[in-house]
N, C-alpha and C positions, 0 to 999 in steps of 0.2 A: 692695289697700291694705296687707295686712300683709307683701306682699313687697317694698313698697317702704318699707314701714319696717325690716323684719330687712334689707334691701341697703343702706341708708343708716345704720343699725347697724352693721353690715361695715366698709361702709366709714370710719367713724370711729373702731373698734378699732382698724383695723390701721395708720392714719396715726396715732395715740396712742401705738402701739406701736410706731411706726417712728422715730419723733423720739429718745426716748433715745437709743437703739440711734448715730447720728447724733450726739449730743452725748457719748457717751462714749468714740469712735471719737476726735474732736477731742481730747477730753481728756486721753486717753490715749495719745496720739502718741507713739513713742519718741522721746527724744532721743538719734541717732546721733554718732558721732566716732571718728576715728581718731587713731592716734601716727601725726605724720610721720616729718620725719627728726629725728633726733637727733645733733647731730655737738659734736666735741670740736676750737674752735676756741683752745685755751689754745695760744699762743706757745713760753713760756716757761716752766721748770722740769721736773721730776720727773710731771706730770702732761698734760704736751704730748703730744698726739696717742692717747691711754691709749684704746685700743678697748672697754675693759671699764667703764670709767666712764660711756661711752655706755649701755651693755647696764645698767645698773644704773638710769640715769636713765631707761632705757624702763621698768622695772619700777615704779620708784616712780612715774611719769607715771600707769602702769594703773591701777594702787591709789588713785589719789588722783581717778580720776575714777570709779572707779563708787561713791567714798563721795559721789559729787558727781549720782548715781541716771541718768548717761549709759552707755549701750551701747556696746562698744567692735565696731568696726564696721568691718575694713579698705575696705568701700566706700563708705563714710559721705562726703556733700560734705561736709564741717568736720573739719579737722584740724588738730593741734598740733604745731607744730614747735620746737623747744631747741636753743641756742646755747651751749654752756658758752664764757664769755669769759674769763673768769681762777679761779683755784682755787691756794689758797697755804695753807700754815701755818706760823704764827710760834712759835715757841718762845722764853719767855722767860722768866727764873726768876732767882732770887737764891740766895746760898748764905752761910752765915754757920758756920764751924766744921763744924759736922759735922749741919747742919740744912739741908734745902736746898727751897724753895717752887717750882714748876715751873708755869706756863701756858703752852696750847698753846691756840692761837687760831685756827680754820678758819674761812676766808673763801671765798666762791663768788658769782661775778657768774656771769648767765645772761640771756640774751634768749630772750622765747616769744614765737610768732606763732599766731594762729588763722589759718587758711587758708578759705574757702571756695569750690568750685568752682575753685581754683587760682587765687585774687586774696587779698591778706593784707588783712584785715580790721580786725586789731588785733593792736597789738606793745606785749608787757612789758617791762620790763627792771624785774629782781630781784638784789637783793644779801641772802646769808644769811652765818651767823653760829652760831657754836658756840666754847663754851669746854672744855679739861677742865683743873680744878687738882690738881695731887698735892702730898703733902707727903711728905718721907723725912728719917729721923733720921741718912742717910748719904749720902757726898759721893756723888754716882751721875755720869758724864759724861753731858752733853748727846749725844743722839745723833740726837733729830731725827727718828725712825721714825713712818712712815704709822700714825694709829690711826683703826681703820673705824668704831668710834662715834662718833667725833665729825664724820666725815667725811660719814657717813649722815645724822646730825642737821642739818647743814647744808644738807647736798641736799637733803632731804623738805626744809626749811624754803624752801629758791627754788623746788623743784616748787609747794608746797601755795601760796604766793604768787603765783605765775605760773598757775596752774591759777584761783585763787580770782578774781586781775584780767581774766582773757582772759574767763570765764565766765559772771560775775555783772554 
């Protein structure tokens, strides 16, 4: 009789012990994901076809997804793919004597698709936005030159957007 109580003791330690084990496996599942492709469909301007605005959009996509506690995973089935559609900046500014107020306005439209096993799942479309204002006590010419902060600020803002809508 006392071997059939220490075996029936056995046996409900190790199935007590076996359950967590089992529920924190579930719960701790990683969540995997990869960058698809990234491509730079802007038409039109100074930024059409720009292979390095790609490379730049893959960087900020990485970063914004392991603040999001996913694995970046090239064999992962779920992946992200980005469409840059348009990307422009306005420059606009007043001048009075020898005072002169300057904005520069970045726009960025983007399409993301979450892919799974190679069927799209879910498609964003984002539009971001950044300003820089300067002010100068001298006439300066307009000249219109690329600034990467503001350019950055834009893009992290349609990444973290398109990241935020495909995922949540």
């Amino acid at each position: 009789m006392d071997a059939a109580i220490k075996m029936f003791l056995l046996v409900i330690t190790s199935l007590l012990l076996s359950v967590p084990t089992h529920a924190q496996q579930d719960f701790y599942e990683p969540k995997e994901i990869a960058i698809g492709e990234v491509t730079n469909e802007i038409r039109m301007g100074k930024f059409a076809g720009n292979r390095n605005l790609a490379l730049g959009i893959t960087n900020i996509l990485e970063e914004i997804i392991l603040e999001y506690d996913y694995d970046l995973y090239d064999g992962a089935s779920k992946r992200i793919n980005v469409r840059l559609i348009f990307f422009d900046i306005k420059n606009m500014g007043t001048s009075i004597a020898v005072y002169r107020k300057g904005v520069a306005l970045t726009q960025i439209a983007a399409i993301g698709e979450l892919v799974e096993d190679g069927k799209v799942i879910k498609v964003s479309k984002q539009k971001g936005t950044s300003k820089q204002i300067s002010t100068t006590t001298l006439v300066i010419a307009e000249d219109g030159k690329f600034n990467q902060q503001t350019a950055s600020i834009a893009l992290k803002r349609v990444c973290e957007a398109i990241i935020k809508d495909l995922l949540e």
